[in-house]
Each structure stands twice: as C-alpha cells, then as structure tokens.
N, C-alpha and C positions, 0 to 999 in steps of 0.2 A: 302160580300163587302170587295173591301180589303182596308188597312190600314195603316199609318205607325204612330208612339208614340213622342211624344218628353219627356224625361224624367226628369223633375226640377231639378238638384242635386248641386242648386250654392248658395247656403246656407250660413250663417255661423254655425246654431246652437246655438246663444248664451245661449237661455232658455235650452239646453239639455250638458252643459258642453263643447261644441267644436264640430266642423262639423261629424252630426251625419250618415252624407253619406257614410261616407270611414268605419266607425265601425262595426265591429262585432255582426254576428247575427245566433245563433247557428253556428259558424265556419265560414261565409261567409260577405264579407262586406254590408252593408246593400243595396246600389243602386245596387247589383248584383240582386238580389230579383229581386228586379221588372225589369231587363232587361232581364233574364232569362223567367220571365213568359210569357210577351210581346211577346219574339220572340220566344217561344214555341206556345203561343195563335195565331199566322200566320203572326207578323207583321213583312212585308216587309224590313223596315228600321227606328231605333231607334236612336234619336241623344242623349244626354245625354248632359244636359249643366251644365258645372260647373263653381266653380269662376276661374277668371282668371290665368293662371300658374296651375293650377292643373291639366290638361292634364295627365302628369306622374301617378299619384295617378288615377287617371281613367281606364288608359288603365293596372295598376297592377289590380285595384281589378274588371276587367272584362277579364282578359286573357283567352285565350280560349274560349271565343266569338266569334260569328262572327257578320254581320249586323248591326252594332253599330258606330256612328263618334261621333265623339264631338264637344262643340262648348264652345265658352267663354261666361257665363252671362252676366246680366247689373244691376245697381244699384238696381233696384227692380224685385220681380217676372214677373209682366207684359211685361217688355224688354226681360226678363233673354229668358218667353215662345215666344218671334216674337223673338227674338234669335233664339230658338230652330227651330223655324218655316222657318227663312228663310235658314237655314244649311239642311235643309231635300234636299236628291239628287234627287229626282223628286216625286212630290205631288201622293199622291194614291185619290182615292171616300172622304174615311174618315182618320182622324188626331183623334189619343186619347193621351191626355194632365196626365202628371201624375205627383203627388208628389215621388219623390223618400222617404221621411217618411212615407211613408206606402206600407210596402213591401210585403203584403199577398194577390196583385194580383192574378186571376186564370184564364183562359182560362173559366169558365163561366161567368163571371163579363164582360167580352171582351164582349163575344156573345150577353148577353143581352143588351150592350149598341147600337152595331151596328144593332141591330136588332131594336130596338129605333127609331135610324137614316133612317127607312125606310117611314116615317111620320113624320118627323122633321129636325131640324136645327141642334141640339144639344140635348144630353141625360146626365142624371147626376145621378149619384147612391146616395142615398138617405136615413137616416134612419129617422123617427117625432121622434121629440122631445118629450121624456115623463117625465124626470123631469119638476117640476115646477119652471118657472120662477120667477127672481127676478131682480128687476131693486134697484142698492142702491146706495149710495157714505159714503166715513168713517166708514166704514162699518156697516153703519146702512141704513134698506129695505127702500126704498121709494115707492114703490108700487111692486104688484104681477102681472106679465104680462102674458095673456092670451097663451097656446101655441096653440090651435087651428089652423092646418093649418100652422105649421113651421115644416121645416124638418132641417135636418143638412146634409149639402152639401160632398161627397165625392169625390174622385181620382180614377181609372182615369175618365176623361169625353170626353166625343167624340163629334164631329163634321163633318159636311159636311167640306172636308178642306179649296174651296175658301170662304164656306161664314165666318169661325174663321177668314182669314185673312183678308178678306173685314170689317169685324165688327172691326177689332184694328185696319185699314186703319181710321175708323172714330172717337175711343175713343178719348177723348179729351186728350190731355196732360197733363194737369194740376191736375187728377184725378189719383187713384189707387184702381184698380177692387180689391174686395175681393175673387173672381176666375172668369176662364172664361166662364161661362156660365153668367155670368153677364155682360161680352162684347155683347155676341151675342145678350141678352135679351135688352140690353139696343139700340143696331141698327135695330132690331125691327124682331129679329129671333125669332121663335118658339124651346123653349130647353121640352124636357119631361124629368119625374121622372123616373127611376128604381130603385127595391128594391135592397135597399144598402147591406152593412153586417159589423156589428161588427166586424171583420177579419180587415177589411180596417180602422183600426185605426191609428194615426199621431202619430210619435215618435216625442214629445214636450218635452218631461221633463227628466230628469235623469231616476225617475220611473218608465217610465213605458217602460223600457228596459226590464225589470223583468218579465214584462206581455208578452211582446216580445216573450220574451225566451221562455216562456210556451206555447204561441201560435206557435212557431216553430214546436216544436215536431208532432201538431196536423197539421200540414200544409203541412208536410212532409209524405213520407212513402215510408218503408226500403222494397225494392227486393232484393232477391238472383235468382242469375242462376249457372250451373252445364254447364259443356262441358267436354268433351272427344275428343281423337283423336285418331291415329294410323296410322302407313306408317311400309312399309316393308323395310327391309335393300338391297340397291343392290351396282352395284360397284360404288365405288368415293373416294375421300380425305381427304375428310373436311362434317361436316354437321352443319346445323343451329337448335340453343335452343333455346328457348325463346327469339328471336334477337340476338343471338350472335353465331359468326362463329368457330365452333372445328374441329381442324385438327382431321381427324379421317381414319380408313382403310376403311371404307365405307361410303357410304352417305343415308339418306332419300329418299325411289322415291316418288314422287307425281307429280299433276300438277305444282302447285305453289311453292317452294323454300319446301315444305314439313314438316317446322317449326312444329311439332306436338304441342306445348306448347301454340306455339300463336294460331293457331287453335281453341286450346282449351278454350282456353281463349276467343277467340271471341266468342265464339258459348255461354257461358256462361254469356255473358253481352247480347249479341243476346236474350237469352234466360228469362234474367230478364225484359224486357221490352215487350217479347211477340212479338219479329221479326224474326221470323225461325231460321235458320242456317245461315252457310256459304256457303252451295250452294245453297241461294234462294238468295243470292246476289253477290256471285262470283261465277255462275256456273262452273265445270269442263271443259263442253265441249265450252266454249269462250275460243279462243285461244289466246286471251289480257291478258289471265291470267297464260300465260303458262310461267314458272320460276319466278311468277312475287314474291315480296318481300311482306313477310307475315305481315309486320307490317301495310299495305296497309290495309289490310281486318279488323286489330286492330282498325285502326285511323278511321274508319267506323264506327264499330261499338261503338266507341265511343263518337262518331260526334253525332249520334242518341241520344243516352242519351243527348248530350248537347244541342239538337236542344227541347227536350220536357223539359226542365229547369230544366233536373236532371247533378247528377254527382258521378261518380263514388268513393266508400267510399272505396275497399280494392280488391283486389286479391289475391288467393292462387291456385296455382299450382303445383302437385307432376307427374316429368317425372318416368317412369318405363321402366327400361331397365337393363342389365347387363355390358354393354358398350355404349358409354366412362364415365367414370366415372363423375358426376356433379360435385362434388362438391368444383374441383379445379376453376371451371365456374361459382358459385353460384353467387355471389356479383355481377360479372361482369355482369349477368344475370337480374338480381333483379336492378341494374341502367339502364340500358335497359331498362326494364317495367316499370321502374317509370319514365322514359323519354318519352315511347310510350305516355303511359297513363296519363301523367301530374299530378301523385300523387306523395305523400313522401315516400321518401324511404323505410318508415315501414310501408307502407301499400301495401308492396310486400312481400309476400313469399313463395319462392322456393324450393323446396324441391327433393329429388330422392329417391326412393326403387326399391328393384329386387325382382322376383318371388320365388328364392331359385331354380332358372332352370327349374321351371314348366312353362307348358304356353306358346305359341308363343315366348313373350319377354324371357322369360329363356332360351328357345333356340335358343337365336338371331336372330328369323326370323324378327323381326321386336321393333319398340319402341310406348310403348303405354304414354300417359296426359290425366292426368283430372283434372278440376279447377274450381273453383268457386268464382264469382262474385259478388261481395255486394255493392250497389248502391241506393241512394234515389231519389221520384221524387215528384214533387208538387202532392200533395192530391186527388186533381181535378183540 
C-alpha cells in the first residue's frame, strides 16, 4: 500500500527544556530520526510541520534529504496535523501521522500498520497498560482504577487518507483530540490495535534524553566496506584523484574519468550496505558513462545509504602509485570528499604509498586505491 507521513514537529517543548525537535540525538537532530525512517520505510512524501519561521532550522537539520516539504503549524496539534495534511503534494491509499518526539521509527512498525489498514480505517501501535492505576488530587489516592483493557496509544498511526481527512472535516471545533485515531473513532471509523514497542517512546522530559541516548546505540548499527581500484597509465596531462584534477605527463585510461580513489571508495560504501559494485550500477559497456565524472557514481552510492535512513560516518583512502606525488594534493583532495560526501572534514583521510618499485604501480604501469567505508543504518 503506499503511503505518505506527515511529521508533527511544531512543538514548543516547554516540559523538555526548549523545542526538543531540532536537538541532538546521538549526533543527529531529533525530527531527522523519524524522517529518515519514514522515507527509508517507502514513503512517498513527508511534510514536516513545524512552528511558524522555523522553515530554516528544518531544512538544516534535514539536508541531504530528499522527499520532504514543510509546512507551518497551528495553535494546536489537531490544526498543526490538517496543516500537515493539507501540504501533502498528492494524497497516496494511506497517510501515517507521527510525532516527531519519538524518533525510533522502523521500516517494521510501517508494515505492521499498513498491513492493518487492509481491514480498517485506522491502525495504532499500542502497548496495555501494566502498571497500576491510580486516580488522586493533592496528592493523595482517591481510588485505584482498573487497567483491564487500556492500552497506551503510540506514533505513528496510519489511515486510509480520505477517510483521516473526512473525519476532521466533521470534528467539532470546540473540542481537542488527544490523537487521531480518536477523530476517526469518534466519525464512526473502525481504528485497530498493533503491537506497539517500548522503542517508540516520547521525548517529554529533560530525562529521558538519557534513555534516548542509550536506546540510540541499540537502534543503530555500524557497517564497514572495503573497495579497490586500478587503471593503467597511458598518454595525457592531467589525471583526476579523489575529485581533483593533477597536471601530470600522463593520465588514467578507463571508461569513466578513471578517478581510481572515487571508484574506490564507491565500491566500498557499495559494499557496506550489500549493493554490488560499480559495475552493477554504471556498467562499462553504457556509453552514457564514457568520460563521465566519477563523483556521479559517489553521489550514488551515497544516495543509497540515504535513501535506507543511514549515513555515512568516515572514509579512508590510501592511493598507491610512485607518480605524481599526493601529497602536495592531500587537503585539496580530502575537501573534495568531504564535499562529495557531505561529511566533516576529519572524517576524510587520504593517504599515498609506493611499492619500493615492485609491482605493476612500482613500475608505473598503472595506479592502484583501496578504501574503506564506515557508515550506520537503522537496526531494522
């Protein structure tokens, strides 16, 4: 079924110190989380709503996204989501409504919902209530209230999408849903339970940023990959390193611009995510790809990791050759990749050795790279 998200982020935060959307969460702003899952998970188009003027703050702490607009909130949640709902560029089957305070979305939480939606109106993830209740005032009990048959409502929830917007077509105005499966239930939609998860918990408090962090680690998980490359020397002027162009008395032959470095390095992010090489996606013999510019096949293989809501944490790259020397080209080399790649600058490093004249590259027939990749992705 497909789908598209609208993502809550027009908050202020007051209970968790200041708008806990744009904050840090293991190195990433927190609404990143869940826009990255979202649109790993297949969705179509994510609106992100936030409070008014913060537009800026949105599009930094999702750069490098794609599929994502924004839209400005309204006084309360209920406006903020038919905000979000009516900013969607063309409605899909299903609509999943999400808090941005709970960032530990997965591509299985998706599936269970729409899978939901194949007998219903509306799906809600769900955990029962197993503490025991207490009703009090002043803080003293007034009675113990049954939990039998309450659950505790999560993020995201899914719907057919014209009937979410038919059902707030009808809520009354003068009312405010405590979420929206409570629209649809109350215009006389059928919503079912799916099992929830602990994971999907609400960042409310200062504290439990802490629990955050820890649940990070466990929500994550580190790939490496390994690439190599090699081109023979033949005649030219100039050759390209890592992105960048050296005068030289000879050039790289290959098909593509020959960049052994970036090669390298694709094939090693390629490689951490389990997508072949570079020639199962820029084959040789396509002649679209003849001289074409090797940071093309980088921004690819890039893309990929970004599209399954990971991103890449470091590279390292050592060219081997005896000519031309790197390392008047280092730095210049190393801003390059961190520019392909949209990392910081020290999570590039370039390197060169020679054979001592053994070996193909010892004897200038040719220039060999190898590099390796280190990259995170959602769990599941």
């Amino acid at each position: 079924m497909n789908f598209n998200a609208v993502v809550v982020a027009a908050g202020s935060g007051s209970r968790a110190g200041g708008p806990k959307q744009w904050r840090e969460l293991a190195g990433k702003p927190v609404v990143r989380w869940s826009v990255e899952a979202l649109r790993a998970a297949g969705a179509q188009a994510v609106v992100v709503v936030t409070p008014a003027g913060e537009e800026a703050r949105a599009a930094e702490a999702l750069a490098g996204l794609s599929g994502w607009i924004t839209t400005a909130g309204g006084a309360t949640r209920a406006l903020s989501v038919q905000a979000g709902l009516a900013a969607l560029p063309a409605p899909a089957e299903a609509v999943l409504v999400h808090d941005a305070a709970r960032p530990f979305v997965t591509r299985a939480h998706v599936e269970a919902l729409l899978a939901a939606l194949a007998e219903a109106d509306g799906a809600v993830p769900a955990l029962p209530v197993a503490d025991t209740l207490k009703r009090g005032a002043d803080n003293a009990v007034i009675e113990t209230v049954s939990r039998d048959g309450l659950w505790r409502a999560q993020t995201p929830q899914a719907f057919r999408h014209g009937r979410l917007v038919a059902a707030y077509d009808m809520w009354p105005g003068d009312a405010e849903p405590t979420d929206d499966a409570a629209v649809v239930e109350r215009s006389g939609g059928t919503v079912r339970l799916v099992p929830g998860d602990p994971r999907l918990m609400k960042l409310t408090y200062p504290e439990d940023f802490a629990m955050a962090e820890a649940l990070a680690g466990a929500a994550r998980q580190v790939r490496v990959g390994q690439g190599f490359d090699a081109h023979r020397w033949g005649p030219g002027e100039s050759v390209w390193l890592c992105g960048v162009k050296i005068a030289h008395d000879q050039t790289l032959v290959g098909h593509s611009d020959a960049d052994a470095g970036l090669h390298a390095i694709t094939d090693a992010v390629l490689g951490a995510i389990g997508a072949g090489d570079i020639g199962d996606h820029f084959p040789p013999t396509d002649p679209q790809w003849k001289g074409a510019p090797s940071d093309l096949f980088l921004k690819h293989a890039v893309g990929l990791v970004t599209a399954r809501g990971g991103r890449l944490l470091n590279v390292d790259v050592t060219l081997i050759c005896e000519r031309p020397k790197v390392k008047p080209h280092r730095e210049a080399m190393r801003a390059r990749l961190a520019e392909i790649l949209a990392v910081p600058l020290d999570a590039v490093s370039v390197k060169a050795t020679t054979t001592e004249g053994m070996g193909f590259t010892g004897r200038q027939e040719g220039l060999a790279a190898q590099a390796i990749a280190t990259l995170e992705l959602p769990a599941s």
